[in-house]
N, CA and C of each residue as an Amber inpcrd file, in Angstrom:
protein
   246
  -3.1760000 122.2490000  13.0720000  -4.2220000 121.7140000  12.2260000
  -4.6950000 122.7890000  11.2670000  -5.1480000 122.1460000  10.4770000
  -5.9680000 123.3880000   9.2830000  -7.2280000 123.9220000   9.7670000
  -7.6240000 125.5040000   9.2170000  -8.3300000 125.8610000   9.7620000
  -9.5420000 125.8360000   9.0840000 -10.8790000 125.9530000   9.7220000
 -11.9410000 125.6390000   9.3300000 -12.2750000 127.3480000   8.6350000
 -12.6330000 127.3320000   7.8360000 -13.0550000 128.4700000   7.1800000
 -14.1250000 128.8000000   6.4310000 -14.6950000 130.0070000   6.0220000
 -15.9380000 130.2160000   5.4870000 -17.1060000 130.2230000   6.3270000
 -17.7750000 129.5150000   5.3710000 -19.6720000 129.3730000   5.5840000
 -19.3860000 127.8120000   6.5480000 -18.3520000 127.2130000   6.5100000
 -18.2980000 126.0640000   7.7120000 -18.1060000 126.5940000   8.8050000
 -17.4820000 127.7750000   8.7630000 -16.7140000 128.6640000  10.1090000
 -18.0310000 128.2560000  11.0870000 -18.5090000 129.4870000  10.6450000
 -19.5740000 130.0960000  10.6660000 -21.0010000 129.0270000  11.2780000
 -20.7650000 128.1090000  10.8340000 -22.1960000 126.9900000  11.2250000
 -21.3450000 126.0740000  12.3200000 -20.1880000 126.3460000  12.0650000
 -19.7270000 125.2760000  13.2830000 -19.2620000 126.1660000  14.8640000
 -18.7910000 127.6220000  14.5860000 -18.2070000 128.1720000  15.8330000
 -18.6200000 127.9570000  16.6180000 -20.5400000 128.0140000  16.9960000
 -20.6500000 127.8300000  18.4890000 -20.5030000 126.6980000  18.6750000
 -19.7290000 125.7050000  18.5170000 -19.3460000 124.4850000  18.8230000
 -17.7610000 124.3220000  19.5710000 -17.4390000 125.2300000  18.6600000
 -16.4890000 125.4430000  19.2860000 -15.4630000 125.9510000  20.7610000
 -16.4000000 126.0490000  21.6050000 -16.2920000 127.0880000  22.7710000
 -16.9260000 126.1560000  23.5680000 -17.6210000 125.0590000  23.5560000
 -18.5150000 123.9590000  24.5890000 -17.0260000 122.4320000  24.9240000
 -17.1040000 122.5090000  26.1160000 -16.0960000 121.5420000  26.8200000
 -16.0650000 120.1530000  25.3540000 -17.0470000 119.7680000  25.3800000
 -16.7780000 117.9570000  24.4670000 -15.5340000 118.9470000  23.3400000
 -16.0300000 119.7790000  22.7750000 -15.3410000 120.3320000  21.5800000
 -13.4640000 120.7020000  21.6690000 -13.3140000 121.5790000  23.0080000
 -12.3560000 121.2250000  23.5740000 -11.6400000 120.0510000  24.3350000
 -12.1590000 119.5060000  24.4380000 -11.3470000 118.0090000  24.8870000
 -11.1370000 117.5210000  23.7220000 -11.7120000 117.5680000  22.4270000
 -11.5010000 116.5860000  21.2740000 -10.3610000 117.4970000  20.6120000
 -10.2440000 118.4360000  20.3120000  -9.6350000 119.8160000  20.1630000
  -8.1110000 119.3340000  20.3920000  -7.8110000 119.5050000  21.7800000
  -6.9940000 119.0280000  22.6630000  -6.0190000 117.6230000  22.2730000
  -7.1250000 116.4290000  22.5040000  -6.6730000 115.5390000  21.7420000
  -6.0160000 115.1070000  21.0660000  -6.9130000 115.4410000  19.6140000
  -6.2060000 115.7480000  18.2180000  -4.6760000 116.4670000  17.7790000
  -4.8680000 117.3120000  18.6530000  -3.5120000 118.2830000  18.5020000
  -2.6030000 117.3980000  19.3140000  -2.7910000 116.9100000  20.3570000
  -1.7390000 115.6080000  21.0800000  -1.3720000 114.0860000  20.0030000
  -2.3580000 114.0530000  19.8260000  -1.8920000 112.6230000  18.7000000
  -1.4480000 113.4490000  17.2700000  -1.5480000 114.2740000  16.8740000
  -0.4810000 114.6810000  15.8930000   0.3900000 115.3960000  16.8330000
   1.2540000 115.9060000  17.7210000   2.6130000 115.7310000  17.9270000
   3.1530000 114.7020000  18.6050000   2.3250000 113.7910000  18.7370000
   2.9420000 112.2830000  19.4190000   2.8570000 110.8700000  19.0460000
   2.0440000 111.1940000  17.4370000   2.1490000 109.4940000  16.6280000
   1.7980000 110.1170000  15.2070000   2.2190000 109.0240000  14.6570000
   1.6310000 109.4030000  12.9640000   0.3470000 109.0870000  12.4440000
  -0.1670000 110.4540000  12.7170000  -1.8370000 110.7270000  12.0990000
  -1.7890000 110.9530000  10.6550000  -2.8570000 110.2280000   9.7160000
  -3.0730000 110.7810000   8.7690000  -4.5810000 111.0530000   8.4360000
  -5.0720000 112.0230000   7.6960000  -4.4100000 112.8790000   7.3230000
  -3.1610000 113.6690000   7.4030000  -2.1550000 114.2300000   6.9380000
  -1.6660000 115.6610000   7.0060000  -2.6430000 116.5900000   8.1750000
  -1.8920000 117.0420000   9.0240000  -2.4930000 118.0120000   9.3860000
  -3.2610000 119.0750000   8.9820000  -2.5340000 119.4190000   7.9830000
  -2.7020000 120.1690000   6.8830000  -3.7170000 120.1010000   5.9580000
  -4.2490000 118.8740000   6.0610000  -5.1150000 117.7110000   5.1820000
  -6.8320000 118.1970000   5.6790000  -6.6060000 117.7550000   6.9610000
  -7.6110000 117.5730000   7.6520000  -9.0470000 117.8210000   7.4950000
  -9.4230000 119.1280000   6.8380000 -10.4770000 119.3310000   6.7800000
 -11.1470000 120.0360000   5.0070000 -10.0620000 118.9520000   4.4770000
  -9.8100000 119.2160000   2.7170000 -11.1670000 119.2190000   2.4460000
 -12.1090000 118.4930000   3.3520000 -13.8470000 118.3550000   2.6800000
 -14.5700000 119.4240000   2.6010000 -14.0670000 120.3570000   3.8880000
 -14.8120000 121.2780000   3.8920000 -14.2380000 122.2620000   2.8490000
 -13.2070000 122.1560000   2.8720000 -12.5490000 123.4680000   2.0950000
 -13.1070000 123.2450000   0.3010000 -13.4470000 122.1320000   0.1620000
 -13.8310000 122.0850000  -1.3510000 -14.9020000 121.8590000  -1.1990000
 -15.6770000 121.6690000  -0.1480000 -17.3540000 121.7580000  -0.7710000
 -18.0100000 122.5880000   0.0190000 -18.4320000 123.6630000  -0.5730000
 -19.8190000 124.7730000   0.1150000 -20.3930000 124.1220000   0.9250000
 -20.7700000 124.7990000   2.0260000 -21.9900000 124.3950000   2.9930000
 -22.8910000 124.1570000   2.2640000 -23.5790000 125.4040000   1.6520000
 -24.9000000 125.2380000   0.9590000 -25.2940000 124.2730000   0.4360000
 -24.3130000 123.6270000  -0.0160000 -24.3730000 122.4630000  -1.0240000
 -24.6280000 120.6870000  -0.6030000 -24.7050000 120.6960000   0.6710000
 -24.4260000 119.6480000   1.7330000 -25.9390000 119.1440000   1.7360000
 -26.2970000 118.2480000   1.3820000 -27.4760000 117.2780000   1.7880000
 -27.7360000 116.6490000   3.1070000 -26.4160000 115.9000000   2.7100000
 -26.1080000 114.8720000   4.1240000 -24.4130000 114.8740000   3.8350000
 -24.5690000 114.2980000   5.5250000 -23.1460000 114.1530000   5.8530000
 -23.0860000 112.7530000   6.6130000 -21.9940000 112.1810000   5.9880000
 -21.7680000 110.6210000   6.3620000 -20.6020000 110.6520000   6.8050000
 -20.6370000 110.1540000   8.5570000 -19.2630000 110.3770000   9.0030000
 -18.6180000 108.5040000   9.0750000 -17.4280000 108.5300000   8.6910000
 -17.1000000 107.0520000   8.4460000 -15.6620000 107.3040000   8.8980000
 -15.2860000 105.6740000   8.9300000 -13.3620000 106.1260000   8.9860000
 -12.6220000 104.9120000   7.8980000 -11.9520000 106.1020000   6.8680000
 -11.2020000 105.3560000   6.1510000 -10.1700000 104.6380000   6.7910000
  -9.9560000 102.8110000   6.2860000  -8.2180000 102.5520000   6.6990000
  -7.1770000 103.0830000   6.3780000  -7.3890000 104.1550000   5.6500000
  -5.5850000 104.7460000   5.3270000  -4.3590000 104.0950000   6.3990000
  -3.4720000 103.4550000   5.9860000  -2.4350000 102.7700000   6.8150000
  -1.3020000 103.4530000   6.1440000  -1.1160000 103.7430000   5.0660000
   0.2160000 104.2930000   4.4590000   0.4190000 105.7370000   4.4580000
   1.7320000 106.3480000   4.3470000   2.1720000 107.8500000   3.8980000
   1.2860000 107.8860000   2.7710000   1.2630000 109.4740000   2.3430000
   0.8720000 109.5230000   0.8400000  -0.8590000 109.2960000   0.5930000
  -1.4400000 108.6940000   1.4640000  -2.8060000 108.0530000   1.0230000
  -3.9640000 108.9890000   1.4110000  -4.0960000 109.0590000   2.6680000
  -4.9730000 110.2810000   3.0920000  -4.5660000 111.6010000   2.5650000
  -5.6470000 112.3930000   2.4590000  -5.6290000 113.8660000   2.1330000
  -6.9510000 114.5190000   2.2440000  -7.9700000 113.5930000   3.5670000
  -8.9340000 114.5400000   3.8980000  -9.9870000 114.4010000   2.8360000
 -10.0460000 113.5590000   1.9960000 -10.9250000 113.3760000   1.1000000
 -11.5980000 112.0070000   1.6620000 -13.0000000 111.6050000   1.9290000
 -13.3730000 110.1570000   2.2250000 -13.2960000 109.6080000   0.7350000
 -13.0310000 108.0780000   1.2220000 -12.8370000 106.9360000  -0.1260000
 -11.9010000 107.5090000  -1.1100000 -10.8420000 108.3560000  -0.9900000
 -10.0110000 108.8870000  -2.2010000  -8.6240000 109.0560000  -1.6530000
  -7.5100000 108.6190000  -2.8890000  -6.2300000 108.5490000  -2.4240000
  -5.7930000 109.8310000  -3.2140000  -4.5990000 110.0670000  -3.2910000
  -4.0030000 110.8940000  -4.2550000  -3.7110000 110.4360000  -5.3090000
  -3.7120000 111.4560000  -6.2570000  -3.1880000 110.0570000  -8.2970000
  -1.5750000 109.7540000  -7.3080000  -1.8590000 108.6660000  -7.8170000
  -0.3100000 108.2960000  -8.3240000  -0.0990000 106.8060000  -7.5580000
């Protein structure tokens, strides 16, 4: 999976190290080597990587239908051009 980086690192680590966090952890990394997840792995955490913490009001957690290749890329409500 992609890694969380920066000023997200940073506000999320101690989360990281508490059991719920590892079991979901765990998970995730099992259903991407055993069905087709999308995002991209690679994808995954495209939100954070383009928007500053600082900058965060609110956060609205939702789940897009992405059903096709190509469509997800870690962005909510947005496909790729094309």
């Amino acid at each position: 999976m992609a890694a969380i980086t920066g000023d997200w690192l940073e506000a999320l680590r101690p989360e990281f190290s508490k059991p719920y966090y590892r079991d979901l952890f765990a998970f995730v990394q099992q259903e991407y080597r055993t069905r087709t997840i999308y995002p991209p792995a690679q994808d995954l955490f495209n939100a954070l990587h383009e928007t500053p913490l600082g900058s965060v009001r609110a956060v609205i957690l939702g789940q897009d239908p992405y059903h096709g290749e190509g469509q997800a890329h870690g962005m909510c409500f947005s496909v790729r051009p094309g």
